[in-house]
N, C-alpha and C positions, 0 to 999 in steps of 0.2 A: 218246556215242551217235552213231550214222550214219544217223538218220533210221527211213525204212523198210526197209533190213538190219539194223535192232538185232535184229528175233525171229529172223532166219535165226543171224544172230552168236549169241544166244544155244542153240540148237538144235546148234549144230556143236561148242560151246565148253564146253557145261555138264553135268553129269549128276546132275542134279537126281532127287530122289527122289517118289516118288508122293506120298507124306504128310509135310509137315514139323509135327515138333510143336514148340507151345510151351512152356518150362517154366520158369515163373517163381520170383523166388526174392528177390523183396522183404523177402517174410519173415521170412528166415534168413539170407543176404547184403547185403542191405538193410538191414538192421536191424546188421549190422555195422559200417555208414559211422559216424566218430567222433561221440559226441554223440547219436545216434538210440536211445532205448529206448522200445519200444512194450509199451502196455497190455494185456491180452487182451482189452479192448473193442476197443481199436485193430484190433489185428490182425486180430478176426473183421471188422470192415466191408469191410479192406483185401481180404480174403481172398472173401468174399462179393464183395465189385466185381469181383475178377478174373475170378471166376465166372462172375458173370453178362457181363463182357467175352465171357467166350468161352475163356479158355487152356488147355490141355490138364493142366497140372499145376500145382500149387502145394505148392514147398516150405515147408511148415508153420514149421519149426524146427529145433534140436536138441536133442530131448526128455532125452539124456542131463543137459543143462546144469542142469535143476532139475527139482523135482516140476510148477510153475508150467507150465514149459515143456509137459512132457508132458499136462497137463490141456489148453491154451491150442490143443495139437494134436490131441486128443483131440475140444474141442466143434469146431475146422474140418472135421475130417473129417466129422463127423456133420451138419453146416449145407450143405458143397457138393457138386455133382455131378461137381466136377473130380478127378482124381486128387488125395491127397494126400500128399505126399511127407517123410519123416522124414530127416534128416543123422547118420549113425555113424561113427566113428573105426571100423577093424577090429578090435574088441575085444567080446568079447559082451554084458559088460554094458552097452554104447552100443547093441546090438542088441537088447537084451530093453527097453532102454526106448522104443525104436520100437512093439516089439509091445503093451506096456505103453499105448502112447499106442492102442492098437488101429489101426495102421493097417497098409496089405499093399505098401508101397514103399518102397524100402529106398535112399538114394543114402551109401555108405561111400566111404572116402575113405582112403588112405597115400599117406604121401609118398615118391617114388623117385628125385629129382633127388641127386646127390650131394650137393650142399649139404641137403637136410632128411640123408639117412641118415647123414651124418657127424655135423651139427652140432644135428640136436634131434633126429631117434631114436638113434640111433647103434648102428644096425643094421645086420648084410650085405643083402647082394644078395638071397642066397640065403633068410636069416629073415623078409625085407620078402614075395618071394615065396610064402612057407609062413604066414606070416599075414593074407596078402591071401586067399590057398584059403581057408584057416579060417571066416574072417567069410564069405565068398561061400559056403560051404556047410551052414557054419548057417544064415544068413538062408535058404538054399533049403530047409533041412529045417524049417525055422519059416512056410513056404506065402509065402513072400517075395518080389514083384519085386525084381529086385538090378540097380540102376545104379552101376556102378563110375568112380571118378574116382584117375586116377595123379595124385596132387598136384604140381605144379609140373612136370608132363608136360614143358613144351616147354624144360625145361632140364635134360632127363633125359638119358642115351645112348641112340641111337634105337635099338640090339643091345637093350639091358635092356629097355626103355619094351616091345616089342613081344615080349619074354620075358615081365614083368608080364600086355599082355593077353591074350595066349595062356592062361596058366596060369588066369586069372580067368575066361575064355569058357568052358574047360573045366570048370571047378568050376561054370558055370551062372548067369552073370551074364547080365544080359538085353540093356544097354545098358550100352557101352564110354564112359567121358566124358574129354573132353580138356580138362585148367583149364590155362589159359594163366594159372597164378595170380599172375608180378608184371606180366605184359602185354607181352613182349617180342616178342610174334610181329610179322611184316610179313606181308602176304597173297601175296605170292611162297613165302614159309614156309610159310605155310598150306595153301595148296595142296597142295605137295609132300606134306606132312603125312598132310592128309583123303586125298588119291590113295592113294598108301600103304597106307593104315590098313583102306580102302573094297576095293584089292585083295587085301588078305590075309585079312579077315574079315568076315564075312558076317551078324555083329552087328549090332545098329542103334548108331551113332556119334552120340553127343552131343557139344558144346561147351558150354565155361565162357571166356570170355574177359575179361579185364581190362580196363578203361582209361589204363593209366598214360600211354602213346604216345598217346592218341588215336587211338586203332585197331582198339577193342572190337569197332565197327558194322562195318568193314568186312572183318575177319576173321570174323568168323561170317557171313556174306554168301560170303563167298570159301570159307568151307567149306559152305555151303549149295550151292553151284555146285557144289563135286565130290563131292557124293554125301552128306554129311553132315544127316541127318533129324530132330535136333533141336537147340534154340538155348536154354540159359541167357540168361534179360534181369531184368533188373528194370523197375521204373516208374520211370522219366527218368534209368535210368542209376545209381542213389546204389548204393553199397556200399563194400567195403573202400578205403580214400584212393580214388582217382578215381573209385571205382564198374565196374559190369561195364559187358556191351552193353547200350542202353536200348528196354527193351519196345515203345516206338510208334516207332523210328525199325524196328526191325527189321520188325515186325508191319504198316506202311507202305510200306516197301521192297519186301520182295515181294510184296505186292499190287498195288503202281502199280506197280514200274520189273521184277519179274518175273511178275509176269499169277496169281502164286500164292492160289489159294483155302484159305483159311485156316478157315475159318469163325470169325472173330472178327468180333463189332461194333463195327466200325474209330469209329462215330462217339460211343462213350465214350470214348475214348482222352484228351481234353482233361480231361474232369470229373475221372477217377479220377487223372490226373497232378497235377491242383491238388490232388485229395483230399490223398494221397499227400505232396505239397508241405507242406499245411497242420500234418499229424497227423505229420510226423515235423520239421517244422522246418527242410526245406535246401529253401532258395528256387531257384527255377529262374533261371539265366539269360534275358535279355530274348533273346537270341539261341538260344534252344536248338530246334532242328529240330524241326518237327510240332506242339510244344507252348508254344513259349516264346511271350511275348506280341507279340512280333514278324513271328513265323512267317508272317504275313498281312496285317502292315502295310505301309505304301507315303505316302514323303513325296513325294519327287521329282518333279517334272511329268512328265517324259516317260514316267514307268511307270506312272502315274496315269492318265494319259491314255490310255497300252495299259491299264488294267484297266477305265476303264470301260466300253473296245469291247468290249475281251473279256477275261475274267478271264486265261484261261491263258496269253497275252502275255506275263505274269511270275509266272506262280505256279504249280508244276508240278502240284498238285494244289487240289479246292476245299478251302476252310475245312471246311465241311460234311460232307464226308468223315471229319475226325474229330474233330467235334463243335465247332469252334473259329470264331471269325468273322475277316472282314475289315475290318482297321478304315486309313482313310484319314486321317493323321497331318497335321497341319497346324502350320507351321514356315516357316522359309527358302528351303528348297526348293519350296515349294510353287507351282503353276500355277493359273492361273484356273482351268483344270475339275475340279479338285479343290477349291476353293473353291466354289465354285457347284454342286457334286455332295453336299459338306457342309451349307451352305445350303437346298437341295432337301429332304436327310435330315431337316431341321429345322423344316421348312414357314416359312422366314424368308423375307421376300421384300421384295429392295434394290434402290431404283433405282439406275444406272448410275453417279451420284455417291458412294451410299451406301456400294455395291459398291467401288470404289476405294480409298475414305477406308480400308475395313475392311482390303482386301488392304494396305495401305502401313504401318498399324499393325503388321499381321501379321509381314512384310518385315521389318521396324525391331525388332521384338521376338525376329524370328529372330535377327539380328544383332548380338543382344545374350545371343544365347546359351538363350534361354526356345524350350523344348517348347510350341505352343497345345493343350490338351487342349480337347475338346469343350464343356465349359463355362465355358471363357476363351472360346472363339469364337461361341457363343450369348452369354455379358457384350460384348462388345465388337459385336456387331452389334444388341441390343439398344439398347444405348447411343448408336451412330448415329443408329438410328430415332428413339428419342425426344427425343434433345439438340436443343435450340431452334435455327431454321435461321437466326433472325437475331440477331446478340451485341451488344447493345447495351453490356454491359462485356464488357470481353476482360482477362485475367492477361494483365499486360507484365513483372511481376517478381519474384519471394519469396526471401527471405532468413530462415532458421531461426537462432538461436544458443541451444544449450541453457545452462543456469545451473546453477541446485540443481536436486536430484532432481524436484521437481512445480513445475517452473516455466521458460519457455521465450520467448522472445521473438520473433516472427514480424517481419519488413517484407515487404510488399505494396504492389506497385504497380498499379495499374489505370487502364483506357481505360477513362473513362465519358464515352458521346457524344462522343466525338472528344479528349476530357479527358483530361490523365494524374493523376492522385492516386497520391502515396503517404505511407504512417505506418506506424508499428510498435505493436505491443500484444502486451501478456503473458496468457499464459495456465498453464491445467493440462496441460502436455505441448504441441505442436508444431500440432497437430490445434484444439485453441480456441483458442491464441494467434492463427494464420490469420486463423480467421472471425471471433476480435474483430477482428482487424485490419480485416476487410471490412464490416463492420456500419458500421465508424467511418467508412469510405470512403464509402459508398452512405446514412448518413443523413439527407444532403440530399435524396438521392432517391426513395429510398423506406425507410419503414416497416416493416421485413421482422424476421418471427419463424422462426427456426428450431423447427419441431414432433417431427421426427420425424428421427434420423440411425439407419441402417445401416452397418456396413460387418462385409466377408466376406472369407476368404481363400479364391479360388474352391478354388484345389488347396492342396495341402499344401507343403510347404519356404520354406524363406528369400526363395525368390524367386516367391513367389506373386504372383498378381496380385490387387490389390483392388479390389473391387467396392464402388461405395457408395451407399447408394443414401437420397435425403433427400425432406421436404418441408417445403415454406415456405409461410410465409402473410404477405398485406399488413396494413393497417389496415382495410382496407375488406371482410375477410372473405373473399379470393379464397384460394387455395392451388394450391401447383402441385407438383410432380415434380422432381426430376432425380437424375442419375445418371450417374456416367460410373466406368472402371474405367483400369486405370494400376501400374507395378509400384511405387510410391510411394503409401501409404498419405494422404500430406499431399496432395499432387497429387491425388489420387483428390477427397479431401474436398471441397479447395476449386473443383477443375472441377465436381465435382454440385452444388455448391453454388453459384456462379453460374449453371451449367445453369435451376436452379430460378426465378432471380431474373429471369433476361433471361425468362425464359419470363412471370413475374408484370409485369414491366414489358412485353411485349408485350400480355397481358392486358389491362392499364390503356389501352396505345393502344385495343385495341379496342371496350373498354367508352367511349372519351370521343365 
């Protein structure tokens, strides 16, 4: 972009058409990507969400593939306000089960690249052309919109390809579609292509494009720009191996970066992507554009700090926009006002020690590779707050050796009053072996009952952090708290657990 000449650049550069439509095809392409079989529960929700999204059309399926099929597009049509769209080989009976499904759009499909008419119809030129009429002429004597797709278009001869759609316009096709179907186009191709296509025929030109290059989104963009009025997308992309173009990045595009009114409600775009996500079983990438969980997060200090002056510092559009939030990641990277921005979010509130102790944790935790999720950094600055300000015993030492299966041996060493003590003691696993170890250390000093242990693994994985959270009681009836958290399970125990007891031995100073 060049600033404020980007709308003149666009204005000189583009020939953008009045109405672009959407025409989605989760259902039927989508439902293609390996591994994905949808229910007709399924399908009607998914079908119903794009609806009420906003899309111009939705392909159903193809009703010829079963009786299921044809029912499954039968109850969508009759549930949505959008177009609904049926898939036909050019063969009639793939046509009478479109009509069979009762619906009035027709998108058929032969293949004309050399490679389909050699090696899986193995058909001329001339037979692919006289069977492509046929089906375009039935479906229009059957009250039919007719969208035609030359399969594998962009690996056809571009003589033939433009003999196909001639012959198809004139049998009364409505919409010309071009499947970029193994994804080899570049948008310098593209171009060329849509120009072309858009000078000779006066058709309405669709796209179908691939992902295999990583070039789905920006080829139907690039044929949006010359003249090209509808777009094949799915939701987040999934369909045959890479998936086509992806519904929210397209449907996001030209609204922000080309000013185009759509009439979609851009701010379901997140919910129905997770739907979508959930019900068909392929996980989005953390990085995937507009919807991935990332899309709006921010660790780093310096961008952190441009987001919290102002969002669009580094985000080219809000969250909000479609449907999704900003979440402030907390890690390594992280800066004071982003800490203290998270903090805020949380109504926690650290004096300027507290505040440090918590960032240097944080720091030291980065550097060992651990992500803070929001309820590691509410553990860890609770923990602060409450852990006893003065340590009458401080951990100088631990030493673990496991033995048989239920039984472990701890050494502990401990500052008591200025004192070092250490002994070892056995226990049930690593975690009792410890605190006997420390009962035996501290019973000159005090009396102390463990009543109550917690512990939690805040997040999930191997390297979670443990939260633990205990209460002790003296001889004399007092009881106190503690708690601290730590990516060490033993560690955790036995910090809350002195936590608890400095806390009861200060107790006792203030009671004497």
């Amino acid at each position: 972009m060049y600033g404020k000449d980007m709308e003149t650049i666009k204005k000189e550069n583009m020939n953008l058409a009045d109405k672009i439509y959407i025409f989605d095809t989760t259902l039927r392409d989508g439902e293609q990507a390996p591994g994905v079989a949808l229910t007709v529960d399924e399908k009607i929700q998914i079908a119903q969400s794009l609806d009420k999204l906003g899309v111009d059309k939705i392909e159903a399926g193809f009703p010829a593939s079963s009786k299921g099929e044809i029912e499954s597009c039968r109850k969508i049509h009759n549930l949505v306000d959008c177009t609904t769209v049926g898939l036909a080989r050019t063969v009639f009976k793939d046509i009478d089960a479109v009509l069979d499904a009762d619906l009035d759009y027709m998108h058929t499909f032969i293949g004309t690249s050399p490679l389909h008419r050699d090696y899986k119809l193995k058909m001329s030129k001339e037979k692919i052309i006289e069977t492509a009429i046929n089906a375009v002429e039935y479906g229009k004597d059957h009250g039919l919109t007719i969208e035609f797709s030359a399969e594998d278009a962009t690996r056809t001869e571009g003589d033939f390809l433009f003999d196909v759609y001639r012959s198809v316009v004139d049998a009364g096709a409505d919409f010309l579609n071009v499947p970029d179907t193994v994804g080899v186009l570049t948008p310098i191709v593209t171009k060329q292509l849509i120009t072309d296509l858009k000078n000779e025929f006066t058709t309405h030109i669709s796209v179908h494009f691939h992902n295999d290059f990583g070039l789905a989104t920006a080829n139907t963009l690039t044929a949006i720009e010359c003249g090209a009025n509808q777009a094949h997308v799915t939701v987040n992309g999934i369909g045959e191996r890479t998936g086509n173009s992806a519904l929210e990045e397209i449907v996001v595009a030209l609204h922000a970066a080309y000013g185009i009114d759509l009439d979609i409600d851009t701010t379901q775009l997140y919910n129905i992507s997770d739907s979508v996500s959930r019900i068909t079983g392929i996980k989005k990438p953390v990085n995937k554009p507009i919807v991935g969980d990332n899309a709006f997060a921010h660790e780093s200090g310096i961008h952190v700090h441009g987001i919290l002056n102002n969002a669009l510092t580094y985000e080219p559009i809000s969250p909000e926009l479609v449907g999704h939030s900003r979440r402030i990641i907390i890690g390594k990277h992280t800066g004071a006002n982003a800490l203290k921005s998270k903090l805020d979010e949380f109504n926690i509130d650290l004096n300027e020690e507290q505040f440090d102790n918590v960032f240097s944790q944080i720091k030291a935790l980065g550097d060992k590779g651990k992500t803070i999720t929001d309820s590691d950094l509410k553990s860890l600055a609770i923990n602060e707050i409450s852990s006893a300000k003065e340590t009458p015993i401080v951990l100088k030492g631990l030493g673990l050796l496991s033995g048989a299966i239920v039984s472990s041996t701890a050494t502990v060493k401990l500052e008591i009053y200025g004192e070092e003590k250490e002994t070892s003691a056995t226990g049930v696993g690593p975690v009792d072996a410890a605190l006997n170890a420390i009962r035996s250390l501290i019973q000159d000093t005090l009396d102390v009952e463990l009543e109550e242990y917690n512990v939690e693994a805040i997040t999930g994985g191997t390297d979670a952090l443990a939260e633990v959270f205990v209460i002790s009681s003296d001889s004399e009836g007092n009881k106190s708290t503690g708690r601290s958290t730590n990516e060490d399970i033993v560690m955790a125990s036995i910090l809350a657990v002195l936590d608890s007891i400095n806390k009861l031995l200060l107790l006792q100073r203030v009671n004497q």
